[in-house]
C-alpha positions in Angstrom: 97.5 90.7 130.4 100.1 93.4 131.1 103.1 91.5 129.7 100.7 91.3 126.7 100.1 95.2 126.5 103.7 96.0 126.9 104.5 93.1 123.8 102.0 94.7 121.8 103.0 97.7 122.1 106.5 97.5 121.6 105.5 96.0 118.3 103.3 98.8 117.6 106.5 101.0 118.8 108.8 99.3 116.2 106.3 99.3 113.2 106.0 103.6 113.6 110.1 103.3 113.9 110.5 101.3 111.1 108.1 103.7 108.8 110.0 106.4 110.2 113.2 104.9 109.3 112.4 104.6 106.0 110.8 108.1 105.2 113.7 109.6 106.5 116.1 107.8 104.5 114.1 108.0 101.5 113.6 111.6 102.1 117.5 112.8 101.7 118.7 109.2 99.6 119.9 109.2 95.8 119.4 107.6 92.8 122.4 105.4 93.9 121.3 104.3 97.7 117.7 103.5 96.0 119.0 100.9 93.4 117.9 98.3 96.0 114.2 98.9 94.7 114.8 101.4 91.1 117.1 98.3 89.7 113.9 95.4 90.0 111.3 97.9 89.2 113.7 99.1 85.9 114.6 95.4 84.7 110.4 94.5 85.2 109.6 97.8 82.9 112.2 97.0 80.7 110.9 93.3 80.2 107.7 94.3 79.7 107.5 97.4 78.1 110.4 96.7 75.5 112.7 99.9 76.1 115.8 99.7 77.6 117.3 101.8 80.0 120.8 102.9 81.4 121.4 103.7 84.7 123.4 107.6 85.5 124.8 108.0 88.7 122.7 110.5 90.8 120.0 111.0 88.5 118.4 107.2 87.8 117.7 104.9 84.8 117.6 106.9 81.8 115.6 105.6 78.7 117.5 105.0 75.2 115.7 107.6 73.5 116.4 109.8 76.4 112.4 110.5 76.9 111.7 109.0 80.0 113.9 109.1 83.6 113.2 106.6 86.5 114.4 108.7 88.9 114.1 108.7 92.5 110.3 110.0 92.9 109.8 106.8 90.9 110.5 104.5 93.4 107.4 104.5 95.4 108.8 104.4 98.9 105.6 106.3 99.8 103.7 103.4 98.9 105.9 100.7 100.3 105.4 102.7 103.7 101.5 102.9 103.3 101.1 99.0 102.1 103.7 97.8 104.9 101.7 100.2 107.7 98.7 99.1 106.6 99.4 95.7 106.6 101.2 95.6 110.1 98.7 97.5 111.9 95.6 96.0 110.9 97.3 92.2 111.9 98.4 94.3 115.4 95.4 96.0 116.0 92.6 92.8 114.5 92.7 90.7 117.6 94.1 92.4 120.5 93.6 89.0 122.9 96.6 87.4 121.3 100.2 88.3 120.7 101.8 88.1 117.1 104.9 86.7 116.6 107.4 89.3 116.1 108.1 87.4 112.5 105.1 89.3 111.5 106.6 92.8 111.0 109.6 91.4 108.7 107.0 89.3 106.4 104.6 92.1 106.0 108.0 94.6 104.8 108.6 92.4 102.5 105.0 91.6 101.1 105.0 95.7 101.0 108.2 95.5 99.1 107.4 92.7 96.5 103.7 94.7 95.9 105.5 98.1 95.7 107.8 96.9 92.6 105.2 95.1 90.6 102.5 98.3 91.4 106.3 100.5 89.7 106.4 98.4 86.9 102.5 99.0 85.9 102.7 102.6 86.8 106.0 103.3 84.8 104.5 101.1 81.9 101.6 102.7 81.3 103.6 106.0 82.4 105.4 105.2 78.9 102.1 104.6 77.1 100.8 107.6 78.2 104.0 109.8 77.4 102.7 108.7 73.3 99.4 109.4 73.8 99.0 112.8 76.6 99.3 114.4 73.0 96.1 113.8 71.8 94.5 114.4 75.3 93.8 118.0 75.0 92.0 118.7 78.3 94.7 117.0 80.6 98.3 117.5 80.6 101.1 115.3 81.0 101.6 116.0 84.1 98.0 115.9 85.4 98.0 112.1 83.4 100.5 111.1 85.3 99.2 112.1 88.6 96.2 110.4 87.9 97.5 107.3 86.8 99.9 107.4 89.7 96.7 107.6 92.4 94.6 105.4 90.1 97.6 102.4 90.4 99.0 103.1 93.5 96.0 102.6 95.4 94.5 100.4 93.3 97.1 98.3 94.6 96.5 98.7 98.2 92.9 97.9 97.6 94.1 94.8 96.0 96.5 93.8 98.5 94.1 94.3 101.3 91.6 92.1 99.5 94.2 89.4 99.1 95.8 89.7 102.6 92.0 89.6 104.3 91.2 86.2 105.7 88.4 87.2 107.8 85.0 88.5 105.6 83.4 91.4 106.5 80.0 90.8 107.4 77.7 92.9 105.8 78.3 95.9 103.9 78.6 98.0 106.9 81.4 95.7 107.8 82.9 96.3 104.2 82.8 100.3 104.7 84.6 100.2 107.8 87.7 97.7 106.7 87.8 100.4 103.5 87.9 103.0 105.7 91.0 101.8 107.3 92.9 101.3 103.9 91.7 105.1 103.2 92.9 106.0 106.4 96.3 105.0 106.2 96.7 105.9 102.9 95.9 109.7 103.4 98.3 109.9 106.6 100.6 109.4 104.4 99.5 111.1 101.3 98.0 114.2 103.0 98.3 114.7 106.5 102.3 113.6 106.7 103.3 116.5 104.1 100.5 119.1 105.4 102.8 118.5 108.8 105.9 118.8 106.9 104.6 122.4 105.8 103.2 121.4 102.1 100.6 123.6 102.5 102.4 126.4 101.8 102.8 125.1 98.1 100.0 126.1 95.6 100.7 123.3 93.7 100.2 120.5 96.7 97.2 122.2 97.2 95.7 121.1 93.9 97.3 117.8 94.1 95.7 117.3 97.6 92.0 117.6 95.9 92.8 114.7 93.2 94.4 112.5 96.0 91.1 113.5 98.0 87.9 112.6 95.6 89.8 109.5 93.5 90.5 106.9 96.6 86.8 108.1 97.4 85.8 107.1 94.0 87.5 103.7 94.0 86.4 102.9 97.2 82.7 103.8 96.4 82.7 101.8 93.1 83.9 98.9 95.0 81.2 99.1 97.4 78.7 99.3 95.2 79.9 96.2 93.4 79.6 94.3 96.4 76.0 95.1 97.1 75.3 94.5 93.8 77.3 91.0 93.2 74.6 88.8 94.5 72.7 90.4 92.4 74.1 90.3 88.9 75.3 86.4 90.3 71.7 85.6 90.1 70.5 87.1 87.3 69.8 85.0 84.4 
C-alpha cells in the first residue's frame, strides 16, 4: 500500500511538473517556438475556412488580406494545459486502489493536444465569420465577440471531451453535478485563480473578463444538466 502511495504520487508529481513546464514555456515562447501547434491549427483553418495565410517570423500566420493574425495568444496552450490536467487527474485520482501505468500521462498529452487544435480551428473559423459580421452587432464589440466565442468553444470542448473520455456513468443527477463540477474546477484554476496569483488583478480589464469566464461555464454547465433530467423525458414523449 505505501509503494502504491509513493507511485501515485510521483505521477501526481509529474502531471503538476509537466503543466508547469508548459505554462512556463508558453509564457515567454514566440510565434516561431509555437509552430509545433500554430502550423496544424493554421493549415485546418485554412482548409476549412478558404483563406490562406503566410507565416512572419515573430509575429504568426498572417491572413492574405492582412485582416486577421494567428498569433501566439491563438494557440490555446491554456486549454491544452486545462484538457490534459483534467484528463490526467481525474484517471489519477478515479480509483485510488490501483496504479496507472505511467503510459497514461503521455496518452492523455496527446489526446489534450489533438482536442486543442481541432477546438483552434473552430474558434479561429468562426473568429473569421465573426470579424464580417461584429459590424452589424451593435451592442457587442469585436472584441467582446471574440471573448465570448473563445469561452463558448473552448469549454465547450472540455465538456465534450470529458463526455467522450467518461467510461463510468454517473449515477443520478447528483452524480452528474459533481463530475461537472470537476471539469469547472480545473478549468477556472487555470482561467482565474492561476492569473489572479500571477497579479491579474491589478488589471481593470481582467477584471471584466473574469465575470464572463465566471457566469458562461456556469451557464453551459447548467443547460447541460438540465438536459439530462429532462432526456428521459422528451425520449418518451410521443
Amino acid at each position: 500500500m505505501n509503494r502504491m502511495r509513493k507511485i501515485q504520487g510521483a505521477q501526481f508529481l509529474v502531471i503538476l511538473l509537466c503543466a508547469l513546464a508548459l505554462k512556463l514555456h508558453y509564457a515567454t515562447a514566440s510565434a516561431d517556438q509555437l509552430r509545433w501547434i500554430l502550423g496544424p491549427t493554421t493549415a485546418l483553418v485554412e482548409l476549412f475556412s478558404g483563406n490562406s495565410f503566410q507565416f512572419e517570423s515573430y509575429a504568426g500566420y498572417m491572413s492574405s488580406n492582412h485582416r486577421f493574425l494567428i498569433a501566439t495568444s491563438c494557440a490555446g496552450v491554456n486549454f491544452m494545459i486545462t484538457a490534459f490536467l483534467m484528463l490526467a487527474l481525474r484517471a489519477l485520482l478515479k480509483d485510488r486502489s490501483s496504479v496507472l501505468r505511467w503510459r497514461f500521462i503521455p496518452l492523455y498529452a496527446g489526446l489534450a493536444y489533438i482536442t486543442t487544435i481541432i477546438a483552434n480551428t473552430l474558434r479561429i473559423c468562426v473568429a473569421l465569420w465573426l470579424q464580417n459580421v461584429s459590424a452589424g452587432v451593435r451592442w457587442l464589440s469585436w472584441s467582446e465577440l471574440h471573448r465570448i466565442e473563445g469561452i463558448v468553444v473552448y469549454f465547450g470542448f472540455l465538456l465534450l471531451l470529458f463526455v467522450l473520455t467518461e467510461k463510468d456513468r454517473p449515477q443520478g443527477s447528483t452524480g452528474f453535478v459533481r463530475k461537472m463540477g470537476f471539469t469547472l474546477l480545473v478549468y477556472y484554476s487555470m482561467t482565474l485563480i492561476m492569473p489572479l496569483l500571477n497579479g491579474s488583478y491589478h488589471d481593470r480589464g481582467f477584471l471584466e473578463h473574469s465575470v464572463v469566464v465566471l457566469i458562461l461555464p456556469l451557464i453551459m454547465v447548467g443547460a447541460l444538466v438540465a438536459l439530462r433530467l429532462l432526456w428521459p423525458r422528451l425520449r418518451l414523449s410521443p
